[in-house]
N, C-alpha and C positions, 0 to 999 in steps of 0.2 A: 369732906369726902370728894366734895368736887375739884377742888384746887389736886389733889392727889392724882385724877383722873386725867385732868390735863397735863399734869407735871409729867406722867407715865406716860403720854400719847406724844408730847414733844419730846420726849426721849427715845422714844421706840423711834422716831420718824428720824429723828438725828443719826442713828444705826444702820436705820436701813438707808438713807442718802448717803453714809459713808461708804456704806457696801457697795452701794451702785458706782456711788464713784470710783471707787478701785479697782472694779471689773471695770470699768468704760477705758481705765487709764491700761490695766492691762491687754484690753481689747484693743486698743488703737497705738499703743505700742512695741508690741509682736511683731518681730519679721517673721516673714515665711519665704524670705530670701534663702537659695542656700546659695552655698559659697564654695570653689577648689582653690586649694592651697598650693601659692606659689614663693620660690623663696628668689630674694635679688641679692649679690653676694658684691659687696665696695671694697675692693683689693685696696686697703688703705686710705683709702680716700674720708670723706669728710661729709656726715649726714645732717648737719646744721639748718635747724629749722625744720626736719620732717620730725612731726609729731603721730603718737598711733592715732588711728583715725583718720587721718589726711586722705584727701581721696585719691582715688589711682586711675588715670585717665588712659583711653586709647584712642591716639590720634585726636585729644579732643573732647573723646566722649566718657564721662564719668561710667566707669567699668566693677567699681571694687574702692577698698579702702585698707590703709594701713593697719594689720593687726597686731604686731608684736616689734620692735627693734632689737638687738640683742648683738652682743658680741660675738666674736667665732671661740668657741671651747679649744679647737684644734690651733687656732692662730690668732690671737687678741691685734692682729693690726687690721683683719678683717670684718666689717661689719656686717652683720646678716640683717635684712627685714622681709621680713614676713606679711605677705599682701595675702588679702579674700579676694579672688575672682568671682563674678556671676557665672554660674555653670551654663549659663543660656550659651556664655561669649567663647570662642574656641582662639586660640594663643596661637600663632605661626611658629615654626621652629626657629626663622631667624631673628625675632623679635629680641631688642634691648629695651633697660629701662634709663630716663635720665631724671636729673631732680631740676624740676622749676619754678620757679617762685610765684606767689599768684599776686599781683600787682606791686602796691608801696610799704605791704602791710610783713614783708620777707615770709613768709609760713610757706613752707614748702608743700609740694605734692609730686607725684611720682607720675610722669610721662611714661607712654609704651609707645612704643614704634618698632617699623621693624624693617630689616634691608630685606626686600622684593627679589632682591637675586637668592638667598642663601634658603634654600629648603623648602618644599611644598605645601610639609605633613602639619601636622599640630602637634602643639605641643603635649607632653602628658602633664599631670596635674603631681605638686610637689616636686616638679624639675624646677632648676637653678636659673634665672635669668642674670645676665650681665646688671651690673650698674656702671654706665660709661660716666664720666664727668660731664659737668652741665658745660653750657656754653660759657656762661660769667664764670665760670671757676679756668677753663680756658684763655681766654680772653684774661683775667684776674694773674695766671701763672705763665704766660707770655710777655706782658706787659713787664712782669714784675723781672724775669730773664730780661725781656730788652733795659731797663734801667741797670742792671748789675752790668751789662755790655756795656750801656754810656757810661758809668762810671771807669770802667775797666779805662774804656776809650780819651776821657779827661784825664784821667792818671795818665796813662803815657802819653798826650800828648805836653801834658805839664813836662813831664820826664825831657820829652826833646824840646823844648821852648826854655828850658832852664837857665839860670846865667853860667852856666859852667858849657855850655853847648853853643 
C-alpha cells in the first residue's frame, strides 16, 4: 500500500511539473508585439540569402522582420516580400528598401532608408516599398559590364595588331 502511495504522488508531481512547464513556455513565448504589413516589390532582381524571419532594419535600428517571400501572381519575374512593421515606427513616404548582408556569414536582411527630399507624410500600412539593388550587386553588375568592355577592347585591338595589318 505504501509503494502505491508514493508511486501515485510521483506521478501526480510529474503532471503537474509538466503543466507548469508549458504554461511558463507559453508564457514567455508570446508576443504582444503587433505588427503593419508592408510589401517590397524586386522588379527582377534577385532575393538570395533573405530568409523569412530576417530582420528588417531602419537606418540601423531593428524595426520588424521578414514574414512571407513569394512570387508576383500577375508577373513571375517579380518578387514580392512581405515585412511586419512595429506599429510604434511610422514609415516616411519616400522611404526604399535594399538587401544587406550581415557580415561573412551572407544571410541577408532588409535595410530601410529613405531620400529626405521626396515627401513629408507617412506612409499608409500595406503600401508597396521599392526594393533598389544592393551596393555589391552594383558594384557585382558594373564590374562584370567593365570586363565584357575589356574584352570587347582586346579583341579589337588584336584585330588591328594583326599580321595582315
Amino acid at each position: 500500500m505504501e509503494n502505491r502511495a508514493y508511486a501515485f504522488t510521483a506521478g501526480l508531481f510529474v503532471i503537474l511539473l509538466s503543466i507548469a512547464l508549458a504554461i511558463a513556455i507559453k508564457w514567455f513565448g508570446s508576443e504582444n508585439i503587433t505588427y503593419h504589413t508592408y510589401y517590397l516589390v524586386s522588379k527582377g532582381g534577385s532575393v538570395s540569402g533573405l530568409n523569412p524571419e530576417a530582420s528588417v532594419r531602419l537606418r540601423g535600428v531593428t524595426v520588424g522582420k521578414v514574414s512571407e517571400i513569394y512570387f508576383d501572381p500577375q508577373n513571375m519575374r517579380n518578387i514580392i516580400v512581405r515585412i511586419a512593421v512595429i506599429t510604434s515606427v511610422t514609415l516616411p513616404e519616400g522611404i526604399y528598401s535594399q538587401l544587406a548582408s550581415q557580415g561573412i556569414t551572407g544571410l541577408a536582411y532588409i535595410e530601410l532608408d529613405d531620400d529626405s527630399s521626396e515627401g513629408i507624410g507617412n506612409l499608409a500600412p500595406e503600401s508597396h516599398i521599392p526594393l533598389r539593388s544592393s551596393l555589391i550587386k552594383t558594384l557585382s553588375d558594373s564590374a562584370q559590364e567593365m570586363l565584357k568592355n575589356l574584352n570587347e577592347v582586346t579583341s579589337r585591338t588584336n584585330n588591328l595588331l594583326s599580321e595582315q595589318n
